[in-house]
C-alpha positions in Angstrom: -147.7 4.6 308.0 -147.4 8.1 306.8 -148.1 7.1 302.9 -151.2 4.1 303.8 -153.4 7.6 304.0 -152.3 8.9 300.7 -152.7 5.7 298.9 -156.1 5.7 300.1 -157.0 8.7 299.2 -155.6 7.8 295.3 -157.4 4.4 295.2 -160.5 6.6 296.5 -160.5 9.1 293.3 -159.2 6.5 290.5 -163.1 4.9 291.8 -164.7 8.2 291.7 -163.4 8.6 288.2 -164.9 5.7 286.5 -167.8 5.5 288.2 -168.0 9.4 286.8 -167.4 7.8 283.3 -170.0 5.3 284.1 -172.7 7.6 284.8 -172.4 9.7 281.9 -171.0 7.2 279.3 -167.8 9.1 278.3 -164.5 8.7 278.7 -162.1 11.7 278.8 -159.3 9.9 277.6 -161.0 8.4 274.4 -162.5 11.4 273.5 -159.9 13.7 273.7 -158.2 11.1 271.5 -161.2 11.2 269.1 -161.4 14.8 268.8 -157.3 14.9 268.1 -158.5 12.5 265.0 -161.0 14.2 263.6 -159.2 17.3 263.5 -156.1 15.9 261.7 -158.9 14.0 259.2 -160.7 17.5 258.7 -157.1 19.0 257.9 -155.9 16.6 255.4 -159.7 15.9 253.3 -161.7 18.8 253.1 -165.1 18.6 251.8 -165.2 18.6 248.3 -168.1 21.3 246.9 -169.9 21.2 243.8 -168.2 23.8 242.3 -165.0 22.0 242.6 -166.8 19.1 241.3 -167.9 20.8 238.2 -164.4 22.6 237.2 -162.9 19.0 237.1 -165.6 17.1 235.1 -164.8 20.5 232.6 -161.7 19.8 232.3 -161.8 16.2 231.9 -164.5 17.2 229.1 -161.8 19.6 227.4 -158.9 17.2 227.0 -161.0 14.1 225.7 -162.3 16.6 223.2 -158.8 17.9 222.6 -158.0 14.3 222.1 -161.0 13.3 219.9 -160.1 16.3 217.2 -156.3 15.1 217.2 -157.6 11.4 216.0 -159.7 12.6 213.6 -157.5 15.3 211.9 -154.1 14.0 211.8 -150.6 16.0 211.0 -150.1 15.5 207.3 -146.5 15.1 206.2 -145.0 16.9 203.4 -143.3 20.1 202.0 -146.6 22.3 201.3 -148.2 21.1 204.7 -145.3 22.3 206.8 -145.2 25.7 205.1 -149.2 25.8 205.7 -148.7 25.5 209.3 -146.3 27.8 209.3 -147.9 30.5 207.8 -151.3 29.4 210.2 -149.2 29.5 213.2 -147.5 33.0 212.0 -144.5 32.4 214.0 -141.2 30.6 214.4 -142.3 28.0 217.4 -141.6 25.3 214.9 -139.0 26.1 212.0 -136.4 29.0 211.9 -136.3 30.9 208.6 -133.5 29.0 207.5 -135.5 26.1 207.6 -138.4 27.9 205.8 -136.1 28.8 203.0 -134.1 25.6 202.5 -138.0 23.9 202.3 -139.0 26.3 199.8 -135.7 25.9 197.6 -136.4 21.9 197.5 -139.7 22.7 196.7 -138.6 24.8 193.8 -136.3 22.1 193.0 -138.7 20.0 192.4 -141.2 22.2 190.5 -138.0 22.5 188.2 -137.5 18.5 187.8 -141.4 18.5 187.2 -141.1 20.3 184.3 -138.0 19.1 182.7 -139.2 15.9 183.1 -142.5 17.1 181.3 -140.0 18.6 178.6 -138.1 15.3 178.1 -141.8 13.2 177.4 -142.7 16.0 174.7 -139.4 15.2 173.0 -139.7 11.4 173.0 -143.3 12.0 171.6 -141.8 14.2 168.7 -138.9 11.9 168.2 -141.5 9.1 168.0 -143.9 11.0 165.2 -140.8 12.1 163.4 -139.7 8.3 163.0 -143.3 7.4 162.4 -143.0 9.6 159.6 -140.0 8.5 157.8 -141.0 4.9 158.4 -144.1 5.7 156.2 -141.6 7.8 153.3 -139.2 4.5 153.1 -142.6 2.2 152.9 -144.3 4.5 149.5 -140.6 4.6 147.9 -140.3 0.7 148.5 -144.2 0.5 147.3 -143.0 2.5 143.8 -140.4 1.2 143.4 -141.4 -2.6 142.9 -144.4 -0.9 141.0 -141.9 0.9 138.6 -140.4 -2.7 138.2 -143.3 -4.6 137.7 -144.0 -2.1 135.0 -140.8 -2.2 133.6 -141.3 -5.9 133.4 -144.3 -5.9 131.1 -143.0 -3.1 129.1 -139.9 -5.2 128.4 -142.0 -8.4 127.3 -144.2 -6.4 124.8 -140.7 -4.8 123.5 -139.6 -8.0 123.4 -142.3 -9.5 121.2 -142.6 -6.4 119.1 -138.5 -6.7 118.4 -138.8 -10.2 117.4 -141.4 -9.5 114.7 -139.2 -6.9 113.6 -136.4 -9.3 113.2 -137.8 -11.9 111.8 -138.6 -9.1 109.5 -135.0 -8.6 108.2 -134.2 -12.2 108.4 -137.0 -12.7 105.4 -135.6 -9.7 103.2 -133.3 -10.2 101.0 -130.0 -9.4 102.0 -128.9 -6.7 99.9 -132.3 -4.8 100.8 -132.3 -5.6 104.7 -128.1 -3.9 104.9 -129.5 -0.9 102.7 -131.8 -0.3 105.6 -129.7 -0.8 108.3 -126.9 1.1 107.1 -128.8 4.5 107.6 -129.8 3.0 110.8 -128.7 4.2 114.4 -125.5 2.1 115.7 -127.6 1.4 118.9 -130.8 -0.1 117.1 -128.5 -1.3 114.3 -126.5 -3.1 116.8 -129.6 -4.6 118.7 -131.1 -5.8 115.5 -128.0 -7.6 114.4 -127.3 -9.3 118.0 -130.9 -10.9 117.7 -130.4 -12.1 114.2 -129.0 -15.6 113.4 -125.4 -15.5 112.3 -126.8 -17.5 109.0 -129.4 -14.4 108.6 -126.7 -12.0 109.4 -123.6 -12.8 107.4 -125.0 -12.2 103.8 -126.5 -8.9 105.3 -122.9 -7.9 106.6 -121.9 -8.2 103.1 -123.7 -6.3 101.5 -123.8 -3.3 104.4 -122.2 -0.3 103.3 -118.5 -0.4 104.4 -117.9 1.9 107.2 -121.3 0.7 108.9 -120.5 -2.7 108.5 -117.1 -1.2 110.3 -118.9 0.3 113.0 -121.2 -2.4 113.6 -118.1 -5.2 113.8 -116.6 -3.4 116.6 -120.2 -2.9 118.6 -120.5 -6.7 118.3 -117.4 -7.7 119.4 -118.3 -5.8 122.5 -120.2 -7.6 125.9 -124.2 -6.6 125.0 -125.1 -3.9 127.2 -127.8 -4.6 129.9 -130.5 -2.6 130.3 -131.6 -2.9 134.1 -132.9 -0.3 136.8 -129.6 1.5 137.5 -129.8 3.2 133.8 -133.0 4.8 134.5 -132.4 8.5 135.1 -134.3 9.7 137.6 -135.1 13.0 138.2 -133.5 14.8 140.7 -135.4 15.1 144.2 -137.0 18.0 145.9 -134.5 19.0 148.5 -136.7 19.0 151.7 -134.8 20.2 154.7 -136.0 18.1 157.4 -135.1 18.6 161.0 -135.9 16.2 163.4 -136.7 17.8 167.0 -133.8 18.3 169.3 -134.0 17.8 172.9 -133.7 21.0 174.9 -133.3 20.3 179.0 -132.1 23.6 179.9 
């Protein structure tokens, strides 16, 4: 009996409440609830300003143009570019010193090959002129040489034809008159005469020759003829040219 009043008197406020809420269209409960959210929403996204606006869109601004100038210059590779940024940069970021200095001697290295190798072309271009040269020499001593034969040749048909007149000459003397003449006559010419005579023309000038021609000339004949070809012409002795081909130097 003691607790009827008490619930009474609960029931009697829990009514008083809502029709409170009611009246005045607000509920304590939900709107303590929404202010707890809005405060945790204001913590967590602050308003963003316009200055904070524009300090991003600059910096997105920055690093696409950053990005624009690296696609449009790139990095080159190479010996001479590495040095060039090197000496741009003015410090060590990149490439210790012993780096620098083993680029530099393969660089140096290879200035070196560059110019032995240009070396080694002027050489073969002087070896080449000097055997351009020769070539030419050997061609004008083959050229006078079958010149000098072809001379030779016609000088030996008009000898020819002039010796046989000269012949038949001695074959139509008498005999006693023809080896009077040849027996003051050179052994050589007395010899060539007599080979080219008949041995009918010959014997009854034999006879009559003085004796120690007709000696003489007996023991040319009975001797092989001697040819007369290009190795008995004497030539004279040539200039002495020193010639010295170009030697190769690679030092």
């Amino acid at each position: 009996m003691r607790l009827f009043p008490i619930i009474i008197l609960i029931t009697i406020s829990v009514i008083a409440i809502k029709t409170f809420s009611i009246i005045f269209d607000q509920n304590p409960i939900v709107s303590g609830i929404q202010s707890v959210q809005a405060a945790e929403g204001d913590t967590d996204a602050p308003e963003m300003t316009d200055e904070v606006k524009a300090e991003m869109d600059k910096n997105v601004a920055l690093e696409e143009a950053k990005q624009a100038e690296r696609e449009a210059n790139p990095v080159d590779d190479g010996v001479d570019i590495l040095l060039r940024d090197k000496a741009q940069r003015g410090t060590t970021e990149f490439f210790s010193d012993t780096e620098i200095q083993l680029l530099q001697s393969l660089k140096k290295r290879r200035d070196m090959l560059d110019d032995r190798q240009r070396k080694v072309d002027v050489q073969a271009k002087l070896l080449k002129a000097a055997e351009q040269q020769l070539d030419r020499k050997i061609a004008r001593l083959e050229a006078l040489e079958a010149a000098i034969k072809e001379k030779l040749g016609e000088v030996n048909e008009k000898e020819a034809g002039r010796f046989s007149s000269l012949v038949k000459t001695y074959e139509t003397m008498k005999p006693k008159e023809a080896a009077l003449i040849l027996s003051v006559l050179d052994l050589t010419i007395m010899e060539k005469i007599a080979r080219s005579m008949s041995t009918k023309k010959l014997a009854p000038v034999l006879a009559k020759m003085d004796i120690k021609a007709a000696r003489a000339l007996t023991i040319r004949l009975a001797q092989p003829p001697v040819e007369f070809t290009m190795d008995k012409i004497a030539l004279p002795p040539a200039a002495q040219t020193n010639v010295e081909l170009p030697q190769l130097n690679l030092e």
